[in-house]
C-alpha positions in Angstrom: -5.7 -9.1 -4.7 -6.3 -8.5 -8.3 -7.1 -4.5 -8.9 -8.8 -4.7 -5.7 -11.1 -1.9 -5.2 -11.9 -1.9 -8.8 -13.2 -5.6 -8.6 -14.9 -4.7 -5.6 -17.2 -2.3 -7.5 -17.5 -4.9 -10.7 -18.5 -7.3 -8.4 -21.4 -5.5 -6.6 -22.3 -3.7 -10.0 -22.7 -6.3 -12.5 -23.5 -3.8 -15.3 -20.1 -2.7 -15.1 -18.3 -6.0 -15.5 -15.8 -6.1 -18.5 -16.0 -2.5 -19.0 -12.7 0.5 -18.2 -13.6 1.3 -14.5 -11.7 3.6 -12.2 -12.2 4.2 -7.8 -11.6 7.8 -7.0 -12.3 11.3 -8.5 -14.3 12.0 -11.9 -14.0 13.2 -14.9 -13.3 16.7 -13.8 -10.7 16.3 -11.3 -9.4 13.8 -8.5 -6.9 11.2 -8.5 -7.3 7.5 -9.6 -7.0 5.2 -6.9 -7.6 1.9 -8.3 -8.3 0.7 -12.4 -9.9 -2.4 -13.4 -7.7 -4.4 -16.1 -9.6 -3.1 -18.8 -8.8 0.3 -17.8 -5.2 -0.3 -17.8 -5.5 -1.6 -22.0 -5.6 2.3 -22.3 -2.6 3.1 -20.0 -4.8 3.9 -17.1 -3.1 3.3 -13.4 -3.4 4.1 -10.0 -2.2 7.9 -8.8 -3.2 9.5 -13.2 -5.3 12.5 -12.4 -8.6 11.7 -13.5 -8.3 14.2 -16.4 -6.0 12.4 -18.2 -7.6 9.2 -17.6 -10.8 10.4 -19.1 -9.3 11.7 -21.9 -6.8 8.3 -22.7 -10.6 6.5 -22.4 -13.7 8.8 -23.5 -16.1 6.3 -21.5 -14.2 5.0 -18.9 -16.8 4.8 -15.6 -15.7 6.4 -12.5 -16.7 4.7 -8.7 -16.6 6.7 -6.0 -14.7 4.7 -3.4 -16.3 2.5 -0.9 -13.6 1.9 2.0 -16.2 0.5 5.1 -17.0 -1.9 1.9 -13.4 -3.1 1.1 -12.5 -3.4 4.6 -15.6 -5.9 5.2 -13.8 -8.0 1.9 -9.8 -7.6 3.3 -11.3 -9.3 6.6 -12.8 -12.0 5.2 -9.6 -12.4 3.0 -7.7 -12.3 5.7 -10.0 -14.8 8.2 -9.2 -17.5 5.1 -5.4 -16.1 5.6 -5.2 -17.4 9.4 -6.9 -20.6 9.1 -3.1 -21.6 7.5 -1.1 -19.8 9.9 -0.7 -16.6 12.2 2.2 -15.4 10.6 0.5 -12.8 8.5 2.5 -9.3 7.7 -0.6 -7.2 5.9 1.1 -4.6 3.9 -2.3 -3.0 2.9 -6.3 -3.9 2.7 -5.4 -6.4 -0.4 -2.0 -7.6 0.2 -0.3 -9.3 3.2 2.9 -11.6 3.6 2.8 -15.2 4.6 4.9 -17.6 6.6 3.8 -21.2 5.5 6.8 -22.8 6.4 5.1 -24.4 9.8 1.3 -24.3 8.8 -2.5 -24.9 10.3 -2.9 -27.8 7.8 0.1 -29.4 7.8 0.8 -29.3 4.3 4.1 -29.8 2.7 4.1 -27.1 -0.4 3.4 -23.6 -0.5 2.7 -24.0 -4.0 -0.9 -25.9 -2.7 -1.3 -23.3 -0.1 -1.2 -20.5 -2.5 -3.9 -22.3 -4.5 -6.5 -23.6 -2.0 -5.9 -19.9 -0.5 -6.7 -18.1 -4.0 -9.5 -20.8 -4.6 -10.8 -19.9 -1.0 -10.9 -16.2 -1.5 -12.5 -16.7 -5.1 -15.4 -19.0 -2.9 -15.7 -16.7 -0.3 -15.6 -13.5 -2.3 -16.1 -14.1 -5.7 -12.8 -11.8 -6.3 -9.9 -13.2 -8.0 -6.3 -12.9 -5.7 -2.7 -13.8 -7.1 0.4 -15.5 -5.2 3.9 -15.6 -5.2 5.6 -18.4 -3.5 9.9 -18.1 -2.5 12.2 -18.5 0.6 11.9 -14.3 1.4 9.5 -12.0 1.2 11.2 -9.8 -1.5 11.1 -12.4 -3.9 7.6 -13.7 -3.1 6.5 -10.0 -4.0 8.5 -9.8 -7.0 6.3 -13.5 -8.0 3.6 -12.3 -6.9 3.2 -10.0 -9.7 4.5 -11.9 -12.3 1.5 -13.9 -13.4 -1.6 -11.4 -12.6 -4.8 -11.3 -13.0 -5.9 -14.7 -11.3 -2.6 -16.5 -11.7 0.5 -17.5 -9.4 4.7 -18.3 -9.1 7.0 -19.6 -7.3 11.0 -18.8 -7.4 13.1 -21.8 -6.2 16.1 -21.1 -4.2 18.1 -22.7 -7.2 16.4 -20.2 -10.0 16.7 -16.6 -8.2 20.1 -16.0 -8.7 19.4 -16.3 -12.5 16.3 -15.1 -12.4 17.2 -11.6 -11.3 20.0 -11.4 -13.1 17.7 -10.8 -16.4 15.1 -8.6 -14.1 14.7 -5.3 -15.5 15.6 -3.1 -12.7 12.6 -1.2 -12.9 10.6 -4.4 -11.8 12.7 -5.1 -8.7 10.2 -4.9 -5.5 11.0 -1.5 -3.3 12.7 0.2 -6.2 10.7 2.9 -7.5 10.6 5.2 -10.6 13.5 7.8 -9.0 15.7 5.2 -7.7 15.6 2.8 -10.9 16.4 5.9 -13.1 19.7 6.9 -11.0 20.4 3.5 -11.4 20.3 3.2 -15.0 21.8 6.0 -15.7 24.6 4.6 -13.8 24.4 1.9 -16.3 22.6 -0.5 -14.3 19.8 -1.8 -16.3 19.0 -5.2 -15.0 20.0 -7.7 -11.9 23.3 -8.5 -13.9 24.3 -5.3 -14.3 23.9 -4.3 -10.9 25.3 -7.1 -9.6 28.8 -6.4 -11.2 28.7 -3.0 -8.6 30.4 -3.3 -5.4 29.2 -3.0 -2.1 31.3 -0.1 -1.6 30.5 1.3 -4.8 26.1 1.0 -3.8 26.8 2.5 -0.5 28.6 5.4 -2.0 25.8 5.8 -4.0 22.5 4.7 -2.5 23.9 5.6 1.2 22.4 2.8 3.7 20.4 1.1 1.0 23.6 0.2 -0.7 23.5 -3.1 1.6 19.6 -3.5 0.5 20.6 -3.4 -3.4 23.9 -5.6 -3.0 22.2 -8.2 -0.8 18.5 -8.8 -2.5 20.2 -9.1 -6.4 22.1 -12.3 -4.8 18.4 -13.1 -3.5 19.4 -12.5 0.1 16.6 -11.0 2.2 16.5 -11.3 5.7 13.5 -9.1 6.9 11.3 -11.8 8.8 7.6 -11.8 8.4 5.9 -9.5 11.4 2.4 -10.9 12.2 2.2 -7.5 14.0 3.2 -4.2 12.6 3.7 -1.0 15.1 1.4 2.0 13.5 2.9 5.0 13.6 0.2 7.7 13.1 -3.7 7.3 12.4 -5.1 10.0 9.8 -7.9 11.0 7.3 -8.5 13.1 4.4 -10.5 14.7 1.4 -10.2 15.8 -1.4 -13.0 18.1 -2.5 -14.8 18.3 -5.6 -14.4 22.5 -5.7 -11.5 24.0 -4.4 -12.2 25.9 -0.9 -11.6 29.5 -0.6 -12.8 30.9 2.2 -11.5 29.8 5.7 -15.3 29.1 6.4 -15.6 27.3 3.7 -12.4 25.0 5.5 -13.6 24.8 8.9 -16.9 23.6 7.4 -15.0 20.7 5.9 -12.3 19.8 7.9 -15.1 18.7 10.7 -16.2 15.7 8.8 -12.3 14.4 8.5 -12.0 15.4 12.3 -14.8 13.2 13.0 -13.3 10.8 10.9 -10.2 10.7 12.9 -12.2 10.7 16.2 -14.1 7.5 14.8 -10.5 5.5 14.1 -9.5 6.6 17.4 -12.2 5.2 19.3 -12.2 2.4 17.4 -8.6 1.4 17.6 -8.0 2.7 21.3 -5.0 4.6 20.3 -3.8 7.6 21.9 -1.4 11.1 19.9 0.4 13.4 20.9 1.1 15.6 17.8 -2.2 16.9 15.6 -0.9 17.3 12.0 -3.2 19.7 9.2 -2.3 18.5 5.7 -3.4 21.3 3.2 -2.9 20.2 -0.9 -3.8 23.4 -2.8 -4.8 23.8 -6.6 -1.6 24.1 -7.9 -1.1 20.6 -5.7 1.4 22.0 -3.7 1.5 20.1 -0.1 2.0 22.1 3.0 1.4 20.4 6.4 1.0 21.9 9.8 1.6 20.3 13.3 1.4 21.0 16.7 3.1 18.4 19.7 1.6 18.5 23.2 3.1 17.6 26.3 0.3 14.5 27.4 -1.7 12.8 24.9 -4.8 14.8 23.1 -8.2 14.4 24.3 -10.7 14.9 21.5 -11.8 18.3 22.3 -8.0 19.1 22.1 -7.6 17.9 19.2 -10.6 19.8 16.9 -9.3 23.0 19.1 -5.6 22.3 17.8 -6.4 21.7 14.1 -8.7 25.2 14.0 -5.6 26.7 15.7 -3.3 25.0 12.4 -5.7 26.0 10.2 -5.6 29.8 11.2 -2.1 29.7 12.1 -1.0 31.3 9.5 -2.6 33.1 5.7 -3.5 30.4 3.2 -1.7 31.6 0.3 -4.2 29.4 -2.6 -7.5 27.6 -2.8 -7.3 24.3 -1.2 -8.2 20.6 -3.2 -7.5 18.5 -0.4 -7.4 19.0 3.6 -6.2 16.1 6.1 -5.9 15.6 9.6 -3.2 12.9 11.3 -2.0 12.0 14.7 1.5 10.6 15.7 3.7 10.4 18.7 1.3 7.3 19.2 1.0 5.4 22.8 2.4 2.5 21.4 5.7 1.0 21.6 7.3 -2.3 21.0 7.2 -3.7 24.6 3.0 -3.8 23.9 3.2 -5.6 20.4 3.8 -9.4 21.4 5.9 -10.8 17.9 5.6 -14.4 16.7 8.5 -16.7 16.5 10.2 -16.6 13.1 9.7 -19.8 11.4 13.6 -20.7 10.3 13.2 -22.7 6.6 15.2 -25.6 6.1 16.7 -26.5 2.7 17.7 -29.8 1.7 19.9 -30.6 -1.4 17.9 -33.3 -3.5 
């Protein structure tokens, strides 16, 4: 999707259609979660404190974020998803992978998929979605992104060799800001450059994801598409618009999130054994507490285990944010039933 959450809020507030729009925190403090495209003309993006996003755009509108309401929209996106297959990987509430290889309809090019999916969503929602279309999921990413807002790509088995060759590494799906840096001061700057590296040399370097880095320049990527992904811990957080001082002042608060937690539980029928306090003070320093227990928590156990976290030791600073998480999850593998991998055929014209 599009800058999801912010066309969620242009969408259900007219007024502020074609206008710089942010989701998350205000003008005083916070974290932008989401920007609207004409936020990003003033170099606005996702995870700028909302300081400096006010002050790169003097009358940029902030939108407090609506999650129960972008949930209700990633369903029905994702309803349209399964009426062409069940092979769905959701990486997020507004992006999933697709295998279309065998499909619902019957229909012979992803390319037409792709659109009657993005002209579905548009029906449906009224929010515009993009699509990338190749033979692995890193390359459908990297497609994906390549003509947004409201547009799609495909890379052809034949072109990807080439085409990452000239990809700026920076652009590569999975490598982030750190990574991509090491890399170029290494020298490697684009696909080309990093595909003159050995595999010896990238393992040396980048430890396991050596392989990763040799393999997906050559466009090899074999991670299949998993209709069903294992969660590994259930949470929720806040960040507050004053900073807490007093340990009243905490307890007070970090009910709400426990509810919060409770609420996912119930709802999702999963069961933790560790309780985890997440405490982000002023100076945004993280620190997080946890606690394992020998069955799985009850909810009484659990509000009684993050009180015992939160006194457990002197907070140093005023606290921004608090967070409560569970893990050590009663789910394993054995439960999740995984689709078939689809195996793709290619045929030399």
């Amino acid at each position: 999707m599009d800058a999801f959450y912010a066309s969620v809020e242009q969408l259900d507030h007219p007024e502020w259609r074609g206008k710089p729009l942010v989701v998350g925190g205000n003008a005083a403090r916070g974290v932008v979660a989401a920007a609207s495209y004409e936020a990003r003309k003033f170099g606005i993006h996702s995870a700028m404190s909302s300081v400096l996003a006010a002050r790169k755009c003097p009358h940029l509108i902030f939108a407090r974020h609506r999650f129960d309401r972008y949930k209700e929209l990633s369903s029905q996106i994702r309803e349209i998803f399964y009426e062409y297959t069940d092979l769905v990987e959701p990486l997020s509430l507004d992006e999933a992978f697709l295998d279309v290889t065998e499909n619902k309809k019957g229909l012979k090019s992803a390319i037409l998929i792709a659109r009657q999916i993005r002209e579905k969503i548009k029906e449906k929602t009224g929010l515009n979605a993009s699509a990338g279309v190749s033979y692995n999921k890193f390359l459908a990413k990297i497609a994906s992104d390549l003509n947004k807002p409201n547009g799609q790509a495909v890379i052809l088995p034949e072109e990807a060799e080439d085409f990452l060759e000239k990809l700026p590494i920076g652009k590569f799906f999975g490598i982030g800001k750190v990574t991509a840096e090491k890399m170029q001061s290494l020298g490697i700057h684009n696909g080309q450059d990093l595909k003159e590296f050995s595999l010896q040399f990238l393992t040396k370097k980048f430890g396991k994801s050596g392989l990763h880095y040799f393999n997906i320049v050559r466009g090899i990527h074999l991670s299949e598409v998993q209709p069903n992904r294992i969660r590994k811990s259930l949470s929720a957080e806040n960040t507050f618009e004053k900073d807490l001082i007093s340990l009243d002042e905490m307890e007070e608060n970090l009910y709400p999130i426990f509810e919060e937690v409770i609420r996912r539980i119930e709802k999702s029928g999963i069961k933790g054994r560790t309780i985890s306090l997440k405490l982000k003070y002023a100076d945004f320093t993280l620190q997080t507490r946890s606690k394992t227990l020998e069955q799985y928590a009850d909810t009484d156990q659990i509000w009684q285990v993050s009180l015992e976290l939160l006194h457990q030791e002197e907070i140093p600073k005023p606290v921004r944010l608090l967070g409560l998480g569970l893990s050590n999850l009663n789910i394993t593998e054995e439960q999740v039933h995984f689709g078939e991998q689809l195996k793709i055929p290619f045929h030399n014209k």
